[in-house]
C-alpha positions as CSV (number, residue, x, y, z in Angstrom):
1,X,40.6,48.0,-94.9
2,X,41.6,44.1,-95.5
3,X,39.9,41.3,-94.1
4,X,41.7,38.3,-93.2
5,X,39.5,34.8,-93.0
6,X,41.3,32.4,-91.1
7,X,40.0,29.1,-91.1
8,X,39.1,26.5,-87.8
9,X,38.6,23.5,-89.7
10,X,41.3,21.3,-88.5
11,X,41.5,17.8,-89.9
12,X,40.9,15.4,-86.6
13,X,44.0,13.1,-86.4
14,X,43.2,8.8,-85.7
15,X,44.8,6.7,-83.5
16,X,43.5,2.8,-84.0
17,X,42.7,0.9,-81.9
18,X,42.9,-3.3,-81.6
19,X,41.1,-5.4,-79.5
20,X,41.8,-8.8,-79.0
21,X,42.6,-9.5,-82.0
22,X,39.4,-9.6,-83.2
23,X,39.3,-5.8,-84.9
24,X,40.6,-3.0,-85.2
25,X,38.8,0.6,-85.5
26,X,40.2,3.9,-85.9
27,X,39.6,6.7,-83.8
28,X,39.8,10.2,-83.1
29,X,43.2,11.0,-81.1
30,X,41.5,13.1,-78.7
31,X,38.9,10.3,-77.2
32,X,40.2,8.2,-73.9
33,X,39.7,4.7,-73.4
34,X,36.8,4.2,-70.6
35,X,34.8,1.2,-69.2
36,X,31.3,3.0,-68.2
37,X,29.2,3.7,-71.5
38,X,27.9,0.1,-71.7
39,X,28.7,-3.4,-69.9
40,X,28.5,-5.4,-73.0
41,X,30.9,-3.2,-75.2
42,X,34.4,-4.5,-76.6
43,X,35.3,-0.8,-77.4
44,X,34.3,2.3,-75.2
45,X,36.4,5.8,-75.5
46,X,35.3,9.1,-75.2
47,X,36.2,12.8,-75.5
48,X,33.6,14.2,-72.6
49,X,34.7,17.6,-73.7
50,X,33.3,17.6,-76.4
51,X,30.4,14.8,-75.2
52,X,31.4,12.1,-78.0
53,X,31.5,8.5,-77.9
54,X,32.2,5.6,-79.2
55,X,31.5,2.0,-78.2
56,X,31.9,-1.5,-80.2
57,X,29.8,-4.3,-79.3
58,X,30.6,-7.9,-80.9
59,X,28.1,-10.9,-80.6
60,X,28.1,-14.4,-82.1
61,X,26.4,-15.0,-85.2
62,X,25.4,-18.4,-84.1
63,X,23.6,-16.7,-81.0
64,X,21.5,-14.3,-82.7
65,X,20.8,-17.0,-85.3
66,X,20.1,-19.9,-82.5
67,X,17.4,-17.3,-81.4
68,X,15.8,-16.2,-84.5
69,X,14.9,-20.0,-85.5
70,X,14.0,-20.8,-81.9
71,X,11.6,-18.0,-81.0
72,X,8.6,-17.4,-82.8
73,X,9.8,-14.2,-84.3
74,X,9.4,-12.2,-87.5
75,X,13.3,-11.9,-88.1
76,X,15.7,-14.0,-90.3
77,X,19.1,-14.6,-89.4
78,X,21.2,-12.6,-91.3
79,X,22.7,-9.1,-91.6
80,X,19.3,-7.5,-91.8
81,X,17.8,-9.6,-89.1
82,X,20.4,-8.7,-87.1
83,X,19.6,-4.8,-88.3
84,X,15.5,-5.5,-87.4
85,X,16.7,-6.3,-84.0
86,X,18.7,-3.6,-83.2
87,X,15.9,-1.4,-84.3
88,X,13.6,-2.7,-82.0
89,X,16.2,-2.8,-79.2
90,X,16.8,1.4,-80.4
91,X,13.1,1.7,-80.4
92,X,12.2,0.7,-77.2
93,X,15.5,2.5,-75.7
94,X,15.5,6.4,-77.1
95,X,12.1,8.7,-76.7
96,X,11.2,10.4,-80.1
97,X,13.4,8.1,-82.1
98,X,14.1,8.7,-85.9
99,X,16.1,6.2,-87.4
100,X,17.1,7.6,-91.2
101,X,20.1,7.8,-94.0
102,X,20.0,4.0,-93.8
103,X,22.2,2.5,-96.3
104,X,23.8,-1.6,-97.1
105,X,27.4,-1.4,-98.2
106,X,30.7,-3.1,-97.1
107,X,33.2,-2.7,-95.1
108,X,36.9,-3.3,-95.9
109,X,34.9,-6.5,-97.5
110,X,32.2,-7.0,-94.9
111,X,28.9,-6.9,-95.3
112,X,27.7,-3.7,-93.2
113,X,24.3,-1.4,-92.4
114,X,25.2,2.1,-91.6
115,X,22.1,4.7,-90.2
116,X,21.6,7.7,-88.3
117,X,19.3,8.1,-85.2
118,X,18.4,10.8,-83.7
119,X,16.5,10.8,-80.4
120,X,15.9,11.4,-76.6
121,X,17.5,9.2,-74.3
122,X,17.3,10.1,-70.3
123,X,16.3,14.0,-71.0
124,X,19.0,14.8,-74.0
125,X,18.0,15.1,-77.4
126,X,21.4,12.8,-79.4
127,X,22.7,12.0,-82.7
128,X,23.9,8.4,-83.3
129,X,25.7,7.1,-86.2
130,X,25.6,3.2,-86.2
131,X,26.9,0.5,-87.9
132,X,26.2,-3.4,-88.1
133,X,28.9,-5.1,-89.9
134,X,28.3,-8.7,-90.4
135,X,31.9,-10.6,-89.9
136,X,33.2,-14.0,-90.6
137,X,31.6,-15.3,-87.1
138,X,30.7,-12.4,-85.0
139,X,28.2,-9.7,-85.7
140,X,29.7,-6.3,-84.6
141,X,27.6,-2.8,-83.7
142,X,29.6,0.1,-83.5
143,X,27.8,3.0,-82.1
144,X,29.2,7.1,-82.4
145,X,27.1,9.4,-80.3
146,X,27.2,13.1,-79.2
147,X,24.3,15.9,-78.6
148,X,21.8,16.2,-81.5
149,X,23.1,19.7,-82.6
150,X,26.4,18.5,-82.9
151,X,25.9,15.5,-84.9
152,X,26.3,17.2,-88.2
153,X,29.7,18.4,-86.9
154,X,30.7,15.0,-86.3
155,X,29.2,13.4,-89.2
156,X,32.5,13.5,-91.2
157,X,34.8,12.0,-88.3
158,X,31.9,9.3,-87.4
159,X,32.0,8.3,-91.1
160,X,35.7,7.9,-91.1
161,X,35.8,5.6,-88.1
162,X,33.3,3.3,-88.9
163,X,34.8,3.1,-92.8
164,X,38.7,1.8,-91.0
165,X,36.5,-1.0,-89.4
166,X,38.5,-3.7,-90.5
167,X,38.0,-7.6,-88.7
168,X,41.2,-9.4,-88.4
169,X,42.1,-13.2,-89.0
170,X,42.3,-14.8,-85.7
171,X,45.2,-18.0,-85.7
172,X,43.7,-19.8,-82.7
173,X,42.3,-23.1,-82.6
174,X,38.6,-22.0,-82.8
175,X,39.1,-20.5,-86.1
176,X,41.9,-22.5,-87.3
177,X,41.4,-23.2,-91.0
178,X,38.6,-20.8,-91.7
C-alpha cells in the first residue's frame, strides 16, 4: 500500500498597487479594490471569500504633531506617539483587545512599528496585523485583518505586504526639493 502526500500550500502571488503617487504596497492577487472598509483609507481591497482585508490610511505628520503640542496630552510627536495613539484609538474600538508581537524596525528605509491585535469588534473575534510607518511627511497605518482563527494562516502573506511598503518621491511643488 503507498501513500501519496500531496501538498496545498501554494505560494499567494502579489499584485502592487500605487496610489497617487504617494506609495505603493503589494498585495495578494486574489483581493479586489473596494471603497467600504473605512472613509478615511487611501487603500481598501479585499478577498471576502476568504474574509481578508486590507486598508492604508496616510495622515500628515504636521497634523498629529500640531495636536500633540496643542492638547494637554501624554504623547510626543513622533513615530511612537503616533503608535500610543493608535493604541488608544484600537483600545476604545475592539472588545477584548490584545495588542502583542510589537516590534520597531524599518521599512524599505522607513522608520516603522509592526504589531498584532487580536480582538472583538461588532460580535467577531479578528486578527489584525498593523503597521505605522513614519514617512518623509505623512504618517501611514496599514491595517490586514481576517477572522481570529485564520490569522495564523495569513500571518506569512500579511508580513509580506506590509514589508513591499515602499513611499515614493513625489516631483510636485509641495515637495519640490525635499
Amino acid at each position: 500500500m503507498a501513500l501519496v502526500v500531496i501538498s496545498c500550500d501554494v505560494k499567494e502571488e502579489f499584485k502592487t498597487i500605487t496610489i497617487a503617487d504617494k506609495y505603493s504596497l503589494d498585495i495578494p492577487d486574489s483581493f479586489e479594490k473596494v471603497d467600504n472598509l473605512n472613509d478615511d483609507a487611501s487603500l481598501q481591497y479585499q478577498n471576502a471569500f476568504k474574509e481578508f482585508y486590507v486598508i492604508v490610511m496616510d495622515e500628515p505628520k504636521e497634523t498629529f504633531d500640531t495636536a500633540v503640542t496643542t492638547n494637554d496630552v501624554d504623547m510626543t510627536p513622533d513615530l511612537e506617539g503616533y503608535y500610543k495613539a493608535i493604541q488608544l484609538n484600537l483600545k476604545n474600538a475592539i472588545k477584548n483587545i490584545k495588542i502583542f508581537n510589537e516590534k520597531n524596525t524599518e521599512i524599505n528605509g522607513r522608520k516603522a512599528k509592526i504589531f498584532s491585535v487580536t480582538g472583538n469588534v461588532e460580535g467577531y473575534d479578528i486578527f489584525y496585523r498593523y503597521a505605522l510607518v513614519e514617512g518623509k511627511k505623512e504618517y501611514y497605518q496599514i491595517m490586514l485583518w481576517t477572522e481570529q482563527k485564520k490569522g495564523e494562516s495569513y500571518l506569512e502573506t500579511m508580513n509580506q505586504s506590509i514589508n513591499s511598503f515602499k513611499e515614493l518621491i513625489r516631483h510636485d511643488k509641495l515637495y519640490k526639493g525635499q
